[in-house]
C-alpha positions as a printed Julia matrix, in Angstrom:
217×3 Matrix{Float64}:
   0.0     0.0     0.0
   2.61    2.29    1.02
   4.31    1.93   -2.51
   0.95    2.91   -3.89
   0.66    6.08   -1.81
   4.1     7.57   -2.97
   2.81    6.7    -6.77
  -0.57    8.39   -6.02
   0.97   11.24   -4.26
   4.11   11.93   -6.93
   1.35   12.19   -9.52
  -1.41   14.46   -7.66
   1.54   16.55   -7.39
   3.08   16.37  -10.79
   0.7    15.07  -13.1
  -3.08   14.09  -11.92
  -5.78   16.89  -12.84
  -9.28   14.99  -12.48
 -10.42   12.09  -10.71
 -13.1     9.6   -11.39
 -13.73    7.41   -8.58
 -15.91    4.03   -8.85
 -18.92    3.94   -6.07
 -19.47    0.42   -4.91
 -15.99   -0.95   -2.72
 -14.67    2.71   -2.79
 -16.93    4.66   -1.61
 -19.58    2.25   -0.23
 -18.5    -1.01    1.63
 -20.1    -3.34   -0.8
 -20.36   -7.56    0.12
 -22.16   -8.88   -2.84
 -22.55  -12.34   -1.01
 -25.03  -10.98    1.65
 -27.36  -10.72   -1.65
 -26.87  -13.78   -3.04
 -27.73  -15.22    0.83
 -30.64  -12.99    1.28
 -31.61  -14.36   -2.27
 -31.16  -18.08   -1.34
 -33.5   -17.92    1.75
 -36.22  -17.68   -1.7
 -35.13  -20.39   -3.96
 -33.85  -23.76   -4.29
 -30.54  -22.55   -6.34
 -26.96  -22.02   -5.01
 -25.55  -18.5    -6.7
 -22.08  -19.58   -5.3
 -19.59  -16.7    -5.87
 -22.21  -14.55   -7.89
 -21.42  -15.44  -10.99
 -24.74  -17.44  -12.03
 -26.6   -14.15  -11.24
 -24.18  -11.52  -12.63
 -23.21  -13.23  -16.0
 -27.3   -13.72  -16.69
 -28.2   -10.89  -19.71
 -30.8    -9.89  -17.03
 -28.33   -8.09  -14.35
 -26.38   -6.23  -17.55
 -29.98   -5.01  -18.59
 -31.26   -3.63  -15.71
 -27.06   -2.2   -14.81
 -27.61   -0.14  -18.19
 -31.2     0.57  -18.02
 -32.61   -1.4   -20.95
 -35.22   -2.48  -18.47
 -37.31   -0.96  -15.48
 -36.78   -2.06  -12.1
 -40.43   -3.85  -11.9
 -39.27   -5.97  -14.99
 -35.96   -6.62  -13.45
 -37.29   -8.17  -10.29
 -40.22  -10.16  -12.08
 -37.72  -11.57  -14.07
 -35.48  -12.46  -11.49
 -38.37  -13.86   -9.59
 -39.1   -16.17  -12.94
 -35.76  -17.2   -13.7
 -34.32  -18.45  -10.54
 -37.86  -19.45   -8.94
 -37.47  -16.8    -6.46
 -40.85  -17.35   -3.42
 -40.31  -14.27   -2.89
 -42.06  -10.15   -2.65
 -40.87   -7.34   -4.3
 -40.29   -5.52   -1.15
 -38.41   -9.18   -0.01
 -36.27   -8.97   -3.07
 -35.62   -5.15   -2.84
 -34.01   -5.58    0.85
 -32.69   -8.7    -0.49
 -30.75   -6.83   -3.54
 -29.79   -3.97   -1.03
 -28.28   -6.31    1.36
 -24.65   -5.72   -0.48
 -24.67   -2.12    0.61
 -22.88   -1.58    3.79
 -21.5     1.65    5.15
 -19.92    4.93    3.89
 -17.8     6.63    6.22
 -17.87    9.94    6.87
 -13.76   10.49    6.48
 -14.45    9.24    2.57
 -17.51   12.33    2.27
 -14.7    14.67    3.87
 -12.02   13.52    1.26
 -14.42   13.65   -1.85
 -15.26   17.43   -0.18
 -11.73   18.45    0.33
 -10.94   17.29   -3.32
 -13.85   18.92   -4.85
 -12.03   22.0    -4.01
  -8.73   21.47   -5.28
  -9.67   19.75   -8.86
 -12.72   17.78  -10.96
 -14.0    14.41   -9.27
 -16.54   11.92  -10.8
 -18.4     8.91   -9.67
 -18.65    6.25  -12.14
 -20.32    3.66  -11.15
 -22.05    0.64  -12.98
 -25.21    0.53  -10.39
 -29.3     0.41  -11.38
 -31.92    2.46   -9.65
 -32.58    0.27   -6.78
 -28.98    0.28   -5.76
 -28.4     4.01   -6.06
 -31.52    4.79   -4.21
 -30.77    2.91   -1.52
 -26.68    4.08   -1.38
 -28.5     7.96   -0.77
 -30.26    6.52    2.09
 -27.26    5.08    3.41
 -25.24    8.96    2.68
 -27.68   10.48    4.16
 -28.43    8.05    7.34
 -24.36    7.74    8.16
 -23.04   11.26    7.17
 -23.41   14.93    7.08
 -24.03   14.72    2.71
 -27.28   15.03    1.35
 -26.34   13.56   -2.14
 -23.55   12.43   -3.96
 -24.58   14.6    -6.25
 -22.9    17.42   -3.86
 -19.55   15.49   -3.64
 -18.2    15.96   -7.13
 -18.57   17.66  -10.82
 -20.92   15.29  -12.17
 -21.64   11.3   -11.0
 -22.11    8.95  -14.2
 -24.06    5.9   -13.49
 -24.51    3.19  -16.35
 -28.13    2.74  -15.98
 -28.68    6.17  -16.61
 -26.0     6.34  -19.53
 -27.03    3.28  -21.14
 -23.16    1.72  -20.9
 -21.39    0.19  -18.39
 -17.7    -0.73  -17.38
 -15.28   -2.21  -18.83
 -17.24   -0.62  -22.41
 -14.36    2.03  -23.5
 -17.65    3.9   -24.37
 -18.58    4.68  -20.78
 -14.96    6.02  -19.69
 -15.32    8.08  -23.45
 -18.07    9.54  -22.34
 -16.53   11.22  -18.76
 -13.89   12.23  -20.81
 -15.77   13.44  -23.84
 -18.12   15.57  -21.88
 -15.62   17.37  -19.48
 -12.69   17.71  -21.91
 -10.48   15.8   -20.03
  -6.56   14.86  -20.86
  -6.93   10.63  -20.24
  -3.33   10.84  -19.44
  -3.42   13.14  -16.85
  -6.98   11.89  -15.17
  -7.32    9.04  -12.41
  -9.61    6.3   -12.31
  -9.94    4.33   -9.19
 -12.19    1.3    -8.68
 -11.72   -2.06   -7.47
 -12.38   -4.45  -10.17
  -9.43   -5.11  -12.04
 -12.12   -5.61  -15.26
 -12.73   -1.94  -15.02
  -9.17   -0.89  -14.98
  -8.15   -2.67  -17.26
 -11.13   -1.12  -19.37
 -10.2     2.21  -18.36
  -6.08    1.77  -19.11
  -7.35    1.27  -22.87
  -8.86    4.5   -23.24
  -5.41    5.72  -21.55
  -6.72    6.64  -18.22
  -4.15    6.63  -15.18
  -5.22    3.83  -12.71
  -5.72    2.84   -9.01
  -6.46   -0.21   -7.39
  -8.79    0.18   -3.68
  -9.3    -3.7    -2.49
 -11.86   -3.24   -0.21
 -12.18   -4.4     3.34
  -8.03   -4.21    3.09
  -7.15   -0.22    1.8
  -9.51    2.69    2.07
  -9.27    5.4    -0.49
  -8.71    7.87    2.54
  -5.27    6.63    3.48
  -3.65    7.47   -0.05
  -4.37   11.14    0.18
  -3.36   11.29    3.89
  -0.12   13.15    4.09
């Protein structure tokens, strides 16, 4: 981590003039297993590690809004015989999102001020919803909308990560230099996505670093 630091803090001094920062396991503690358990407790299958759910066209659709969040969940409910509400599968989907500590809103503030942040996040409405509760339950922000220039989210943008359309789009739409603009998110998929289109990159593995201690002096 500490090698990572020096890199991150040689190039916010030299080189870095925007950030984009991923939401979900940098900003929000995210544990995508507590979904797939509070999905099991409704049906006979075994997600395992989340890939039987993810990888199904259904969870892309709904992550880049091809498809409203009543069709999402009645699908869901067909596909993998879920017994099961909507308001059950709603808490059930939201069971992932954890906390967001206050420290991270005070960084994204204090950065705000010094050059142009982004969220980019590949979420769908019922997640984002339910991650303003959480800001606004846990800390003094009201939105995320407050925290930086403008937050991207691929349900509402119709693309998601790794696309090199989605990270075209940031940069597109706010003139950005790719070379001189950070992306951090935890999925090495995304930054590997985001190194094509020439972006500068930064691993967070969540539950291990927290974006806070790289910009600490």
């Amino acid at each position: 981590m500490q090698e990572k630091k020096r890199w991150l803090q040689d190039c916010l001094k030299n080189q870095i003039e925007a950030i984009i920062f991923d939401l979900g396991g940098v900003i929000i503690d995210i544990d995508f297993n507590l979904t797939l358990k509070a999905l099991e407790k409704y049906t006979s299958h075994q997600f395992g590690e989340g890939e039987y759910l993810t990888k199904h066209p259904i969870f892309y659709e709904f992550e880049t809004g091809k498809i409203s969040e009543n069709t999402f969940f009645s699908e869901i409910q067909k596909i993998f015989g879920l017994n099961a509400t909507l308001a059950e599968l709603k808490q059930a989907w939201n069971a992932l999102l954890l906390d967001i500590p206050q420290k991270r809103v005070n960084l994204l503030e204090n950065l705000q001020n010094q050059l142009p942040t982004f969220i980019l996040s590949n979420t769908n409405p019922t997640h984002l919803e339910e991650v303003e509760n959480i800001l606004r339950k846990q800390t003094s922000a009201a939105t995320l909308k407050m925290l930086v220039r403008k937050p991207y989210y691929s349900f509402e943008v119709g693309k998601a990560k790794p696309e090199r359309a989605i990270y075209e789009q940031v940069i597109e739409e706010n003139n950005l230099k790719p070379e001189k603009t950070l992306f951090i998110d935890d999925s090495l998929r995304n930054l590997e996505g985001a190194k094509k289109v020439g972006l500068q990159t930064l691993r967070i593995i969540p539950f291990t670093e927290d974006i806070c201690d790289f910009f600490s002096e």
